[in-house]
C-alpha positions as CSV (number, residue, x, y, z in Angstrom):
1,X,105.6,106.3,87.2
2,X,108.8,104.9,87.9
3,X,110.9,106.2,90.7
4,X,113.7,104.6,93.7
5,X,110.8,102.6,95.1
6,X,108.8,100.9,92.4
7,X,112.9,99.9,91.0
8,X,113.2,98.7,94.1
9,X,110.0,96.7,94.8
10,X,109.7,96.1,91.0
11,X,106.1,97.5,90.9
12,X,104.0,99.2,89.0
13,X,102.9,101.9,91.2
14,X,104.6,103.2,94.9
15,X,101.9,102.6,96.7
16,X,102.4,100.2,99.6
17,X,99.4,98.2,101.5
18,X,100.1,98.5,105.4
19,X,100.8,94.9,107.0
20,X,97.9,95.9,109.8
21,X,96.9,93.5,112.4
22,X,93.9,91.4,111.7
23,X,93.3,93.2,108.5
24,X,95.9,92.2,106.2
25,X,96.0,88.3,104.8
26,X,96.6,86.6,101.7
27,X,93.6,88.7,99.9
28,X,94.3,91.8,100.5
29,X,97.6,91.3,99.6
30,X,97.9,89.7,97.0
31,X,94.8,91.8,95.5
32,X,96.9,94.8,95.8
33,X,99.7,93.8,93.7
34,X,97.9,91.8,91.2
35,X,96.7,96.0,91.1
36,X,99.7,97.5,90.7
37,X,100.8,98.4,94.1
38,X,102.8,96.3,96.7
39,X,100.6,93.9,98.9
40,X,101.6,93.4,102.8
41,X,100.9,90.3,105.2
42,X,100.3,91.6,108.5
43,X,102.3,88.6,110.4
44,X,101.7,90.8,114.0
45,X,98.6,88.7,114.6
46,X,99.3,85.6,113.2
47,X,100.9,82.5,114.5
48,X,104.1,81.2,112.4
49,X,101.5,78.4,110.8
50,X,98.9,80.7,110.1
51,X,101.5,83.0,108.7
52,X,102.8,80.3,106.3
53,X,99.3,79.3,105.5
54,X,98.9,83.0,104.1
55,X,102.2,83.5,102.1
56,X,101.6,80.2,100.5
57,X,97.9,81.1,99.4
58,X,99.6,85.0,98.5
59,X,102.1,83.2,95.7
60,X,99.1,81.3,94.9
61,X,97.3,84.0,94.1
62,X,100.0,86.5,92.5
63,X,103.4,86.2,90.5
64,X,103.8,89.9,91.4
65,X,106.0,91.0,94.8
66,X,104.6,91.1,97.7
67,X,105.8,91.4,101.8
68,X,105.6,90.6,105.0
69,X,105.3,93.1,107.8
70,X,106.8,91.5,111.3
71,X,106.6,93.7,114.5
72,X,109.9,92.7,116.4
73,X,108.5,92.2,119.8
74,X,106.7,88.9,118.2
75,X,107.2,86.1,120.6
76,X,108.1,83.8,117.9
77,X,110.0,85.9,116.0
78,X,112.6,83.6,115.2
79,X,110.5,81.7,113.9
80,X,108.6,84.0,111.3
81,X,111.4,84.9,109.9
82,X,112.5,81.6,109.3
83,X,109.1,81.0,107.4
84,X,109.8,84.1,105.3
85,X,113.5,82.4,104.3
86,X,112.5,79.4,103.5
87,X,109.4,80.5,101.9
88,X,111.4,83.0,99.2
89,X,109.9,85.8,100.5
90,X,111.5,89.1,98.9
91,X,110.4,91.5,101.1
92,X,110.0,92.4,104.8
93,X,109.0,95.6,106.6
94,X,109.9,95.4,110.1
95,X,108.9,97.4,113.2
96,X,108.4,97.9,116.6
97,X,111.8,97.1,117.7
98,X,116.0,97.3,116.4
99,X,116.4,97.3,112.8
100,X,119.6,95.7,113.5
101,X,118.6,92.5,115.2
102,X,117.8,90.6,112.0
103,X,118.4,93.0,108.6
104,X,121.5,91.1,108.1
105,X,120.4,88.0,108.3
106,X,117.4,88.9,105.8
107,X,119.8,90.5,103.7
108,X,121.8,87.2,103.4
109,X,119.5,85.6,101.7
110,X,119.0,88.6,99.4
111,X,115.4,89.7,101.0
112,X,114.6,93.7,100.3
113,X,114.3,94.9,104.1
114,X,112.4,97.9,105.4
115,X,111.7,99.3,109.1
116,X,109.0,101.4,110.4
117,X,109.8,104.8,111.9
118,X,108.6,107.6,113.6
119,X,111.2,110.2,114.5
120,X,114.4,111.4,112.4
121,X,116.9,109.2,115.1
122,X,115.1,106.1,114.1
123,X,115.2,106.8,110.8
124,X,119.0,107.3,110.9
125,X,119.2,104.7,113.4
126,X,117.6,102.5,110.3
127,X,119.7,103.7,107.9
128,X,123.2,102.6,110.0
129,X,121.7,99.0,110.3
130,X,121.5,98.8,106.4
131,X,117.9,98.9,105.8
132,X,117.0,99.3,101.6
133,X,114.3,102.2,102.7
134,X,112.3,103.2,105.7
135,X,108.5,103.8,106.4
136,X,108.2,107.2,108.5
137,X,105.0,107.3,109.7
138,X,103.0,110.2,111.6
139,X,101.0,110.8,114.4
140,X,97.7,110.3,112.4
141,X,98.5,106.7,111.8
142,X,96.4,104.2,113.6
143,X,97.5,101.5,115.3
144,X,100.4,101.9,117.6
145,X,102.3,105.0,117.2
146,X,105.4,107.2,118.2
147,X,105.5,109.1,121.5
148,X,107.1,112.0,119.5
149,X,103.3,112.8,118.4
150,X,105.2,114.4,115.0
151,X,103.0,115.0,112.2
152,X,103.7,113.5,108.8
153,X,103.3,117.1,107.1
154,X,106.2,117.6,109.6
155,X,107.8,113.9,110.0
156,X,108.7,113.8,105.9
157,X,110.6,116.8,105.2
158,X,112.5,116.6,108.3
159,X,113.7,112.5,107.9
160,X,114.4,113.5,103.9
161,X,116.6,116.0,105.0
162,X,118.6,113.1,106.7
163,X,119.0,110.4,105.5
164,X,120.1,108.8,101.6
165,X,117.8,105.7,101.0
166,X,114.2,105.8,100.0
167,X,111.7,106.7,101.9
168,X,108.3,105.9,102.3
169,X,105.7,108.4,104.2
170,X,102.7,106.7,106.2
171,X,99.6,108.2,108.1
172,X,97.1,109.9,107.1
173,X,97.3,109.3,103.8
174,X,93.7,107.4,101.7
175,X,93.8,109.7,98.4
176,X,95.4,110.6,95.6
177,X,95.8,114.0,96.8
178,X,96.9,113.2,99.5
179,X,99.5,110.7,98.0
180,X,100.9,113.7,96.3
181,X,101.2,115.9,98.7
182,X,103.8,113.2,100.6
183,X,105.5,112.9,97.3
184,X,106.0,116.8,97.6
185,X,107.2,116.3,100.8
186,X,110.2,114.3,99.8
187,X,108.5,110.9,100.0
188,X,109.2,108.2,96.9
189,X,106.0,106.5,97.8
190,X,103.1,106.0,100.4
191,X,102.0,103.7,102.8
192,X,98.4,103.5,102.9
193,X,96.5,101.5,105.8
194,X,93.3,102.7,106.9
195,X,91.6,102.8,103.2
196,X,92.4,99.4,102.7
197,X,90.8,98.2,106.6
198,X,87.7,99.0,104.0
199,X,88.2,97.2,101.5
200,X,86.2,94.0,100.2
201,X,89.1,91.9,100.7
202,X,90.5,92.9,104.2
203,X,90.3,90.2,106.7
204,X,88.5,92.3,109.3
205,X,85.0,92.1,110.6
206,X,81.9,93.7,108.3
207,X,81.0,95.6,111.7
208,X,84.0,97.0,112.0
209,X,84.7,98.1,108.1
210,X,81.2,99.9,108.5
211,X,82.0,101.7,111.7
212,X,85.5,103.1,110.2
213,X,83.2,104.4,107.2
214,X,80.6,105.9,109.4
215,X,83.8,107.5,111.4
216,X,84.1,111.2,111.7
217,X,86.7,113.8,112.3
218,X,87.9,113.7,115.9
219,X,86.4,110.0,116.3
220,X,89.5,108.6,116.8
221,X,92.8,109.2,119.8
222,X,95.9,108.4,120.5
223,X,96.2,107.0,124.3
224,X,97.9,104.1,126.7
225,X,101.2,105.8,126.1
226,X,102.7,104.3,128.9
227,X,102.1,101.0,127.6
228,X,102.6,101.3,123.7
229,X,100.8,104.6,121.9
230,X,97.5,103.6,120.2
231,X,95.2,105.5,118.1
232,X,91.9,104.0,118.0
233,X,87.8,104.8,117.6
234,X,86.6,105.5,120.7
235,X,83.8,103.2,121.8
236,X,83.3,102.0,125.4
237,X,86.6,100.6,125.8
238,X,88.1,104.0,125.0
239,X,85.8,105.2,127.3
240,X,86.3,102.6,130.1
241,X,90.9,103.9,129.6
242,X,89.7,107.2,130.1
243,X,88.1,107.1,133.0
244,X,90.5,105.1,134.8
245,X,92.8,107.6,133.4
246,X,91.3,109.8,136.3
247,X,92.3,107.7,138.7
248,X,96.0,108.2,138.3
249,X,96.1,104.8,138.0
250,X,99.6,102.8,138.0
251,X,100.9,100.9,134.6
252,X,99.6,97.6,135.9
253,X,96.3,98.7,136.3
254,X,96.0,99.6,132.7
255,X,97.5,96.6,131.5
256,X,94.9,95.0,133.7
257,X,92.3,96.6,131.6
258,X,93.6,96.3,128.4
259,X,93.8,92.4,129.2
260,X,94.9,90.5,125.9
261,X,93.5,90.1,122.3
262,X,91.4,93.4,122.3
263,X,92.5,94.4,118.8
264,X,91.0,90.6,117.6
265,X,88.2,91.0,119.9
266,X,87.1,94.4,118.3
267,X,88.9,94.5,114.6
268,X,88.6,90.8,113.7
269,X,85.8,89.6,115.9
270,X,83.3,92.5,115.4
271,X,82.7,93.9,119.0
272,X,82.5,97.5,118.8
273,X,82.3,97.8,122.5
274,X,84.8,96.1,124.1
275,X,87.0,95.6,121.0
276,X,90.3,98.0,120.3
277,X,89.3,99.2,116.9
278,X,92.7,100.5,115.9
279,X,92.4,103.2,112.8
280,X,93.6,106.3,111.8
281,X,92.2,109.5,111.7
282,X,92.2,109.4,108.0
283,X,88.7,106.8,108.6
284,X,86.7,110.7,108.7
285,X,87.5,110.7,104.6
286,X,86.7,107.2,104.3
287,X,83.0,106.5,103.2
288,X,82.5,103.4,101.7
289,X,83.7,99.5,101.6
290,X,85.2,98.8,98.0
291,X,87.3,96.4,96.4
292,X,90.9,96.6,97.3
293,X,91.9,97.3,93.4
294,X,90.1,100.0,92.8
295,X,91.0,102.0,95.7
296,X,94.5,101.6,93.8
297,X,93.2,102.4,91.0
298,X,91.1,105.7,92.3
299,X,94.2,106.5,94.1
300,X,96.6,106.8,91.1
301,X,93.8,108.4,88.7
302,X,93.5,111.2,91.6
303,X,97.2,111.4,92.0
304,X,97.6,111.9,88.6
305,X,95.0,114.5,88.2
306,X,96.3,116.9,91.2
307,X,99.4,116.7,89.6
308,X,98.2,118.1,86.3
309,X,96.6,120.4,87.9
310,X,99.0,121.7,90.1
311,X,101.1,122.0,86.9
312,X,98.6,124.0,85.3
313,X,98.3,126.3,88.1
């Protein structure tokens, strides 16, 4: 299926692999393009060597596109991005800050650039900087989210109605079905995050790939708000937030408690009780750890077959 974002990407499928922190290196995405799709480096948790280290191994191991997903609030962000220049990198998906602080400068040197959103102003906000598309993600999404709490049943329709460029809807999507239903929506392609956490070759712990399997509906929540949104499984961490949430407590106390490198702690590093296990609630229709190309593959097979069938109907 050909459509704005494979021409743009020049892939197979439009079906994009999340850059997630602690879960998305070299394997996973390069695995997902050699499939079809279009791979993601999570750079968010990785130090500009590291970072190199991956998209040198990811060329290695593909001639097909792949990206690199930088959260602007990175401390070295200058830089990352000079790794991804000099590298040849041909695509970046930014977030978590102003589009406009270094589209142009990717641009430049010909790089496909796309931001994460989560409201219709950011979108268009996006779309003034001179993005190529935008991500608009929902409130099911894990990881860090908007404060807008808008759905992606509701995000999509309303950010299509907006803006020109391509547009790619996030959270809450692991199937086929669901992949169709965002197309529907006015989305040219999906972002999909939480199926791949459990995959084979995401670069999270075993402990924590089995606990997002074994999740159920209403396992995960969004909270910390005041610092940045984060939906996540709740375990005794969550447990430890929410009771100082009774407290009243000020903003410094919860950065107090939230101290620093929870997500590695409790995605990476295994521990399911004092980790941050950041997910989505998609994880309650995810029941088993698979290779990364065959989720593609499962994913498009469905997608094609809820088409035909809502054809037919």
């Amino acid at each position: 299926m050909q459509n704005r974002i494979t021409e743009l990407f020049k892939i197979q499928h439009p079906l994009i692999q999340a850059g997630m922190i602690w879960n998305s290196g070299w394997r996973l995405a390069s695995a997902v393009s050699n499939a079809g799709g279009l791979g993601i480096i999570g750079a968010g948790s990785m130090y500009p060597e590291v970072l190199l280290e991956h998209i040198q191994k990811c060329k290695k191991a593909t001639d097909k596109p792949f990206g690199v997903n930088v959260p602007m609030l990175y401390p070295d962000i200058d830089k990352i991005m000079d790794i991804i220049i000099s590298e040849g990198v041909k695509i970046v998906f930014t977030s978590a800050g102003n589009p406009k602080t270094y589209t142009p400068k990717l641009k430049e040197h010909g790089i496909t650039v796309v931001h994460v959103v989560s409201s219709v102003k950011f979108a268009l906000k996006s779309q003034e900087a001179g993005v190529d598309a935008v991500v608009a993600e929902g409130f099911e999404a894990g990881g860090h989210n908007g404060r807008d709490e808008t759905t992606t049943f509701t995000l999509i329709p309303m950010v299509k109605e907006q803006i020109d460029i391509p547009l790619i809807a996030a959270g809450g999507i692991a199937t086929g079905r669901g992949m169709l239903a965002a197309m529907v929506l006015g989305a040219d392609a999906v972002q999909v995050g939480s199926r791949f956490v459990a995959s084979e070759e995401s670069s999270s712990h075993q402990a924590f790939k089995k606990m997002v399997v074994d999740a159920k509906e209403g396992d995960t929540m969004l909270t910390l708000k005041e610092l940045a949104p984060v939906r996540m499984l709740k375990n005794k961490f969550f447990e430890d937030v929410m009771q100082l949430y009774t407290t009243n407590p000020k903003k410094e106390e919860l950065i107090e408690l939230l101290g620093r490198a929870r997500a590695k702690k409790g995605m990476f590093e295994g521990d399911l009780e004092e980790g941050e296990l950041e997910i989505g609630q998609i994880a309650g229709l995810i029941h088993d750890i698979k290779p990364a190309a065959q989720i593609v593959e499962e994913m498009i097979t469905e997608f094609d077959q809820a088409k035909k069938a809502v054809i037919n109907y």
